[in-house]
C-alpha positions as CSV (number, residue, x, y, z in Angstrom):
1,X,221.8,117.2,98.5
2,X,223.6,115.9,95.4
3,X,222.0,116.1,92.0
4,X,220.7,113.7,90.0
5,X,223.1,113.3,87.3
6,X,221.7,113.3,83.7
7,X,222.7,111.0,80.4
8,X,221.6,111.5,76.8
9,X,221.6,108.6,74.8
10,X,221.5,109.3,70.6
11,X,220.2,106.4,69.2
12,X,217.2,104.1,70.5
13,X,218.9,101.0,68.6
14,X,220.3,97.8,71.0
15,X,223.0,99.2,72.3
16,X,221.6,102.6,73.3
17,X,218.4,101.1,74.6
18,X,220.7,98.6,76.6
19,X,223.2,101.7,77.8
20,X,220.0,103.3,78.6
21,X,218.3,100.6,80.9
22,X,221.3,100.4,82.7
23,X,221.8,103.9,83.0
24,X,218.2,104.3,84.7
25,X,219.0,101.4,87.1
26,X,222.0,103.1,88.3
27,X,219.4,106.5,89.2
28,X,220.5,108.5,86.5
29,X,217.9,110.7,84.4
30,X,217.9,109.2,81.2
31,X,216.6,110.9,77.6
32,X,217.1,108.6,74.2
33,X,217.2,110.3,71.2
34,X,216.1,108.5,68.6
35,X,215.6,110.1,65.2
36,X,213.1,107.7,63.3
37,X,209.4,108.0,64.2
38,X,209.8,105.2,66.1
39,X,211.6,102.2,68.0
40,X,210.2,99.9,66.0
41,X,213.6,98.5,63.9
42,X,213.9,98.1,60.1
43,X,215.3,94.9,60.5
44,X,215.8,91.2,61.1
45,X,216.8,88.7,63.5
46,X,219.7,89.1,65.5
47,X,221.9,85.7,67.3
48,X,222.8,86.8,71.2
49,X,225.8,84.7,72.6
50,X,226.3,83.9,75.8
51,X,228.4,87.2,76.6
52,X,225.5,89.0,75.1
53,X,223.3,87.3,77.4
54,X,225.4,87.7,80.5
55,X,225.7,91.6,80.1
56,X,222.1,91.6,79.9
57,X,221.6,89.4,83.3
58,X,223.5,92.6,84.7
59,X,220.3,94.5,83.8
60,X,217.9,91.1,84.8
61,X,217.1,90.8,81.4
62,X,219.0,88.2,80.5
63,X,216.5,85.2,81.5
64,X,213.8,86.7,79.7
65,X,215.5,86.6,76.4
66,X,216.8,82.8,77.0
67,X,213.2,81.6,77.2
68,X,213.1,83.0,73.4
69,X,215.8,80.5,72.6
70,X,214.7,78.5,69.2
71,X,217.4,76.7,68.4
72,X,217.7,72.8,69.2
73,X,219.3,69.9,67.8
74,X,221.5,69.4,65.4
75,X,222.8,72.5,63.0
76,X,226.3,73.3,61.3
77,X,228.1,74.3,58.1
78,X,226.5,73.2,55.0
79,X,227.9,73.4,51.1
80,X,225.2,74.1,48.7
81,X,224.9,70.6,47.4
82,X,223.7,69.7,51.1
83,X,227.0,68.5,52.6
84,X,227.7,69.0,56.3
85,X,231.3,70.2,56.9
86,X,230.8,70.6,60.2
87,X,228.0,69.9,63.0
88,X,226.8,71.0,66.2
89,X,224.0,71.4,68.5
90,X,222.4,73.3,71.3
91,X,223.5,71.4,74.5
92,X,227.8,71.5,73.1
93,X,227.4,75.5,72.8
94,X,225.9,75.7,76.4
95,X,228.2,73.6,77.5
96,X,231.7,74.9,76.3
97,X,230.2,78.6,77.0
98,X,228.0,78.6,80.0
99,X,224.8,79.3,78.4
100,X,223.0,79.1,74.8
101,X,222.6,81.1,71.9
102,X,219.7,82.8,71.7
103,X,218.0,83.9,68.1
104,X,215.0,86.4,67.7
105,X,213.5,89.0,65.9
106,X,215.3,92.4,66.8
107,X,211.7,94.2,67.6
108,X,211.6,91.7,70.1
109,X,214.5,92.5,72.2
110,X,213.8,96.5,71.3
111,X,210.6,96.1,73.0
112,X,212.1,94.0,76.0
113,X,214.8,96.8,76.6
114,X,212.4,99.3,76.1
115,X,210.3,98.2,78.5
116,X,212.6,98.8,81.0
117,X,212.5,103.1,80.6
118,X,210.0,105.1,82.0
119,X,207.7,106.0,79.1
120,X,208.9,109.7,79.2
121,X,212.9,108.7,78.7
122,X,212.6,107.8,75.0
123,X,212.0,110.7,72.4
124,X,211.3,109.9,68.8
125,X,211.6,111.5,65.6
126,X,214.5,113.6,67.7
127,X,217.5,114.3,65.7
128,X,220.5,115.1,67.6
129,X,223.5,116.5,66.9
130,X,226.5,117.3,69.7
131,X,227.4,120.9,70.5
132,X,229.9,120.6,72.7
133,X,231.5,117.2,73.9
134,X,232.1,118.7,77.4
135,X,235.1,118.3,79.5
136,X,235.7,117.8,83.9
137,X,234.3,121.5,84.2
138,X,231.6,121.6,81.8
139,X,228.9,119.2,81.0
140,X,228.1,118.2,77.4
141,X,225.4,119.9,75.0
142,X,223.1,118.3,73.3
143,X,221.0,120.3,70.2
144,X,217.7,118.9,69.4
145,X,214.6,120.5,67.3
146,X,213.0,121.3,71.5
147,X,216.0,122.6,72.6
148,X,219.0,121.9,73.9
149,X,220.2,119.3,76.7
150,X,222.9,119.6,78.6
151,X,224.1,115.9,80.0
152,X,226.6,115.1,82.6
153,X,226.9,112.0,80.3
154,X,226.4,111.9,76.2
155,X,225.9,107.8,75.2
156,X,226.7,108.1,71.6
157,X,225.2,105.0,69.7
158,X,224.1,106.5,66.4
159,X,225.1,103.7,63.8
160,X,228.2,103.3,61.5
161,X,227.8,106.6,60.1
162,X,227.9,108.1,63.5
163,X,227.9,111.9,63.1
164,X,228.7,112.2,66.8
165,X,232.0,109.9,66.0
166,X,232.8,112.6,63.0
167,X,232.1,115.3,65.1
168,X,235.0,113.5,67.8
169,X,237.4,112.3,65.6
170,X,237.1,114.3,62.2
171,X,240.3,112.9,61.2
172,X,239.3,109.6,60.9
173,X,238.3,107.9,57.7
174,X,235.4,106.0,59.0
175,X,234.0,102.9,57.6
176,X,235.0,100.9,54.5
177,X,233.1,98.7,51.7
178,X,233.3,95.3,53.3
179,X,233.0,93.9,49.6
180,X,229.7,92.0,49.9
181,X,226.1,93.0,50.4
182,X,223.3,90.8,52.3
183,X,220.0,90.0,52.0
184,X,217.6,89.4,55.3
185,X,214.1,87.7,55.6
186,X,211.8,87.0,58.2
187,X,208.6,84.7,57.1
188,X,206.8,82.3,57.7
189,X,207.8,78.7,55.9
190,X,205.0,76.6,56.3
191,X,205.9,72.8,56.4
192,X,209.5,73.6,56.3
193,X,211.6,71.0,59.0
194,X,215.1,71.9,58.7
195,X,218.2,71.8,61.2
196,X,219.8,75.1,61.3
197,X,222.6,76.2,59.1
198,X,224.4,78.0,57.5
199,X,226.2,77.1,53.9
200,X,228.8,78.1,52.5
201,X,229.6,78.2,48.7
202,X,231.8,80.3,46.3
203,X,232.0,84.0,47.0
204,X,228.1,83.3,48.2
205,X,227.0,82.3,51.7
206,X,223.3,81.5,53.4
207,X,221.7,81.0,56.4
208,X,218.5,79.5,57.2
209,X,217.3,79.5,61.0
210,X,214.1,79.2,62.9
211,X,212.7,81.3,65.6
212,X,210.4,80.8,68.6
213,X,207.8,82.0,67.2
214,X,207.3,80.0,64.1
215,X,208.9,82.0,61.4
216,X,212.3,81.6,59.8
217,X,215.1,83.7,59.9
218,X,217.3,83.7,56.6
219,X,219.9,85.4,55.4
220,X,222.3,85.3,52.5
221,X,225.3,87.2,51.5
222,X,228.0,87.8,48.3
223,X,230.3,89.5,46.9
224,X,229.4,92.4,44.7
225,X,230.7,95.5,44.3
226,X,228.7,98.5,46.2
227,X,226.0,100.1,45.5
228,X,224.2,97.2,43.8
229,X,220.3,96.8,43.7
230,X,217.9,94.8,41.8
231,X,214.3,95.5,40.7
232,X,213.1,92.1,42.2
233,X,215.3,91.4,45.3
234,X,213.6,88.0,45.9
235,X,214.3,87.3,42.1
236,X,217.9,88.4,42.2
237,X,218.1,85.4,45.6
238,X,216.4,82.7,43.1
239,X,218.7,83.4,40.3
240,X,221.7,83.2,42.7
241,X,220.4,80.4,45.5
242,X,217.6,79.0,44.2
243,X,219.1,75.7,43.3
244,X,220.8,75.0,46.7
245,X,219.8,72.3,48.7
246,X,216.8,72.5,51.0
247,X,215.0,74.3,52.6
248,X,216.8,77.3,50.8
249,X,214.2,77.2,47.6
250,X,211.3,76.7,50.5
251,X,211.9,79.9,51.5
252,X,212.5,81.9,48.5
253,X,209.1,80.2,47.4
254,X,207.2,81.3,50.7
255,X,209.0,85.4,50.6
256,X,207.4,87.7,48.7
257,X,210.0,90.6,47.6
258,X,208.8,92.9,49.8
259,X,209.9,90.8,52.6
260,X,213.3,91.2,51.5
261,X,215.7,93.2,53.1
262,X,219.2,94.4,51.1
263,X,222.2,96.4,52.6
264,X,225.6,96.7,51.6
265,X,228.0,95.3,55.0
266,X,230.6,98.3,55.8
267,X,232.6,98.1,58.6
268,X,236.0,100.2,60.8
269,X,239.4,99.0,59.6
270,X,241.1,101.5,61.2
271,X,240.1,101.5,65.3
272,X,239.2,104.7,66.5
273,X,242.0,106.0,68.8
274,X,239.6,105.9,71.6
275,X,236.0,105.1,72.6
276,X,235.4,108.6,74.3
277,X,236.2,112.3,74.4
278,X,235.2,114.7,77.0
279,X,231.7,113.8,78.7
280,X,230.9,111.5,75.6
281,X,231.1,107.7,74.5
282,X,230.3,106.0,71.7
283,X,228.7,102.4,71.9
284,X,228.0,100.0,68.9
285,X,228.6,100.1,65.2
286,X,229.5,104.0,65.6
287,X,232.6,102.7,67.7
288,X,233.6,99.5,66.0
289,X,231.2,98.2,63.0
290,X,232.7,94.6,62.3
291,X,231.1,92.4,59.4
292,X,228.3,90.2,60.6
293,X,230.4,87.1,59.9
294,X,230.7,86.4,63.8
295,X,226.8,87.8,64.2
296,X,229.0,89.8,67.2
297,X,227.7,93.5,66.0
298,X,224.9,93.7,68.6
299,X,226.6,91.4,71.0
300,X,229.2,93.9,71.6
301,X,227.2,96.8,71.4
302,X,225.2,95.2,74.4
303,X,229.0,94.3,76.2
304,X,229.9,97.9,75.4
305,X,226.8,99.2,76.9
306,X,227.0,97.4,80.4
307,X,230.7,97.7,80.8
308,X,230.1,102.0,79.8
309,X,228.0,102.1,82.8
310,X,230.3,100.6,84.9
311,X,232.9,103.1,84.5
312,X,230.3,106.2,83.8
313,X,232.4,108.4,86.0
314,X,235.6,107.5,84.1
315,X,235.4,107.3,80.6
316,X,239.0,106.2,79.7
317,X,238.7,103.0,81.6
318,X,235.8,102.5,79.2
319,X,238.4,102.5,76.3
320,X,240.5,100.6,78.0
321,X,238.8,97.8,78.7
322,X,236.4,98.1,75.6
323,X,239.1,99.0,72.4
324,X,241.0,95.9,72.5
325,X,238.2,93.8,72.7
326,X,235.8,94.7,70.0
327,X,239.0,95.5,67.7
328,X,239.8,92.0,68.0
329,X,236.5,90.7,67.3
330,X,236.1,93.6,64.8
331,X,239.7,91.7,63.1
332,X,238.2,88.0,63.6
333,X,234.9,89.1,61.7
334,X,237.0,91.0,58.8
335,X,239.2,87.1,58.4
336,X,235.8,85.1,58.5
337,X,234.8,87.1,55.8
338,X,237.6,86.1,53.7
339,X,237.2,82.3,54.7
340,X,233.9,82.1,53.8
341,X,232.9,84.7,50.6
342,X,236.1,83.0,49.0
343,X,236.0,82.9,45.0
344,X,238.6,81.3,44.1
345,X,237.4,77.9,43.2
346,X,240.4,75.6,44.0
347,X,241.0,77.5,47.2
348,X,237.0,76.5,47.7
349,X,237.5,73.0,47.4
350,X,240.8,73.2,49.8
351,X,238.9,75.5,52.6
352,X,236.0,72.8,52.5
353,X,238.2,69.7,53.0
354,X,239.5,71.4,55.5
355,X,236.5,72.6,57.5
356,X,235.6,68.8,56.6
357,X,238.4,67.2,58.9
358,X,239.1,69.8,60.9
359,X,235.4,69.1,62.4
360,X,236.4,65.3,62.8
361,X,239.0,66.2,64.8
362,X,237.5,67.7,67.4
363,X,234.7,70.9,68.1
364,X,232.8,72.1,65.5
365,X,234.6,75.3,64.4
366,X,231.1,77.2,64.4
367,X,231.9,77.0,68.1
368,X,235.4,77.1,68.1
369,X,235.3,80.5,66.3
370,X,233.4,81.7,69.6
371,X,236.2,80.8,72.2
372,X,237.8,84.0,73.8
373,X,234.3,85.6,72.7
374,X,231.2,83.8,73.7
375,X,232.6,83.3,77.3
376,X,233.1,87.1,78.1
377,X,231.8,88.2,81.6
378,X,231.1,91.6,82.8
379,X,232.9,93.2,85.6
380,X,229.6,93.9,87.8
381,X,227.2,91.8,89.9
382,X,226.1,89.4,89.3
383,X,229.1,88.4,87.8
384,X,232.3,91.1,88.6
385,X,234.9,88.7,87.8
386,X,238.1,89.8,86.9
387,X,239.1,91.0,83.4
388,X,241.7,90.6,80.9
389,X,242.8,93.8,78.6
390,X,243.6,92.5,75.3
391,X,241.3,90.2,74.6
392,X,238.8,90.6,77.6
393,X,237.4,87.2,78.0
């Protein structure tokens, strides 16, 4: 009788959880490592596309989260002073990608995928660290505070500063200063009646969206150098957005500063030379941390995830098909972030009247900057259609 094989997953973020669920369905015995005390994420919203959503129909999850879908109606690209550059709405995403975007709180999805493990999988408050990556003869060994694990399969998704990734590639100079810092907020904004946006002004960008469940997701971002805090963070968002157009001051009125979340953006310039070594494979920000200019961070942690399973017992055609992909999005994030935290004013004004006609012309290039992304299909049931290497649509 053949053993069960075993996976250890380090990380109980989106894309472990996801790797995880998927794991379990395929009869593996799964243990997630997760070092904080719980699954419960510091954090805000997160946007899932319609490859996001796919991947997770693989795990017959995906329907669940599209009845959480918030967004209807009109939305687009605002400058501060209220102007639409560019417009869109619900039923043209669906249509040009199969399916809609889908915004909610990131407890929300943890607790979906979650939900999916047996109760006993999930450890927290479990550091991790890797022992021995393992090779065809060996399995891989895991070292927690209980003991250690040996796994036939080691799902690394342990964050940008992935110390599994540094143990793997210790050459590698890992991530870089993107050159602007965010701010997050999820609140209630009561009375506030707003089509969702984002705006974009010079070297400063925000974001103002609602969810499902009544509360607003914003988010703002600009350039600073690193390592910048303030004593007041909601006070440091009035002095810099407060006199945009509305509902941006409705929200800064209805946050306290404790609801405000700040964190520097750092992402990978330099791709990894490979997604895997021995029995292990990283998923996520510690493979490919982009900028959250596409909102593609968890959306390709997720792809990663479902397409790792698929090819569990061959971990290079997991870098194959995974590298080019995300370190093409990963490039497409880094040049959105030029477009749009731009601050040099005449080339403001030029990017602006551009964004302007190019939206007259024809779709609006918030979905435009999706094509060869959002429409990503992943190579098992129910979908298994064929895929592309470079590019992987």
């Amino acid at each position: 009788m053949t053993a069960t094989k075993r996976a250890v997953v380090i990380g109980g973020g989106i894309g472990g959880l996801t790797a995880a669920a998927a794991l379990h369905l395929r009869g593996l015995r799964v243990t997630v490592l997760e070092r904080a005390p719980s699954l419960r994420p510091i954090g805000a919203a997160i946007s899932l596309s319609p490859n996001a959503l796919r991947a997770l129909d693989v795990i017959g999850l995906g329907d669940e989260i599209r009845d959480l879908a918030a967004w209807q109606g009109d939305g687009g690209l605002r400058t501060p002073g209220g102007r639409w550059l560019s417009r869109s709405n619900a039923e043209a995403a669906a249509a040009r990608f199969g399916g809609p975007l889908v915004l909610l709180h990131r407890a929300t999805l943890i607790d979906h995928l979650a939900a999916r493990l047996p109760g006993s999988a999930v450890r927290t408050a479990a550091d991790a660290l890797l022992a021995d990556p393992g090779d065809r003869d060996r399995p891989a060994r895991v070292r927690t505070p209980a003991g250690e694990l040996e796994a036939d399969l080691v799902v690394a998704a342990d964050g940008i500063h992935s110390a599994v990734r540094a143990t793997l590639f210790p050459d590698h100079p890992g991530p870089v200063y993107s050159g602007f810092t965010t701010w997050r907020v999820v609140i209630p904004v009561p009375g506030a009646d707003f089509a969702s946006h984002e705006t974009w002004g010079r070297g400063r960008i925000w974001g103002t969206h609602p969810l499902k469940d009544g509360r607003v997701y914003a988010y703002a971002a600009a350039v600073t150098p690193a390592g910048g805090h303030a004593a007041d963070e909601r006070a440091e968002l009035l002095h810099r957005y407060g006199d945009w157009h509305h509902p941006v001051p409705a929200v800064l009125a209805a946050a306290r500063p404790e609801d405000v979340l700040r964190h520097d953006v750092h992402h990978i310039a330099e791709p990894l030379p490979a997604y895997h070594r021995g029995r292990v494979a990283l998923v996520g920000d510690a493979a490919h941390a982009m900028p959250p200019t596409l909102g593609q961070g968890g959306n390709q942690a997720i792809e990663d995830a479902i397409v790792l399973v698929h090819h569990h017992d061959d971990l290079s055609a997991y870098t194959a098909a995974r590298l080019p992909r995300t370190a093409a999005v990963a490039r497409q994030a880094v040049k959105v972030a030029r477009l749009n935290l731009m601050t040099n004013r005449a080339g403001v004004v030029v990017r602006d009247a551009a964004l302007a006609a190019l939206s007259k012309a024809g779709p609006a290039l918030f979905l435009r900057s999706f094509d060869g992304i959002a429409d990503w299909r992943p190579p098992q049931p129910p979908y298994a259609s064929r895929q592309t290497q470079v590019g992987e649509r």
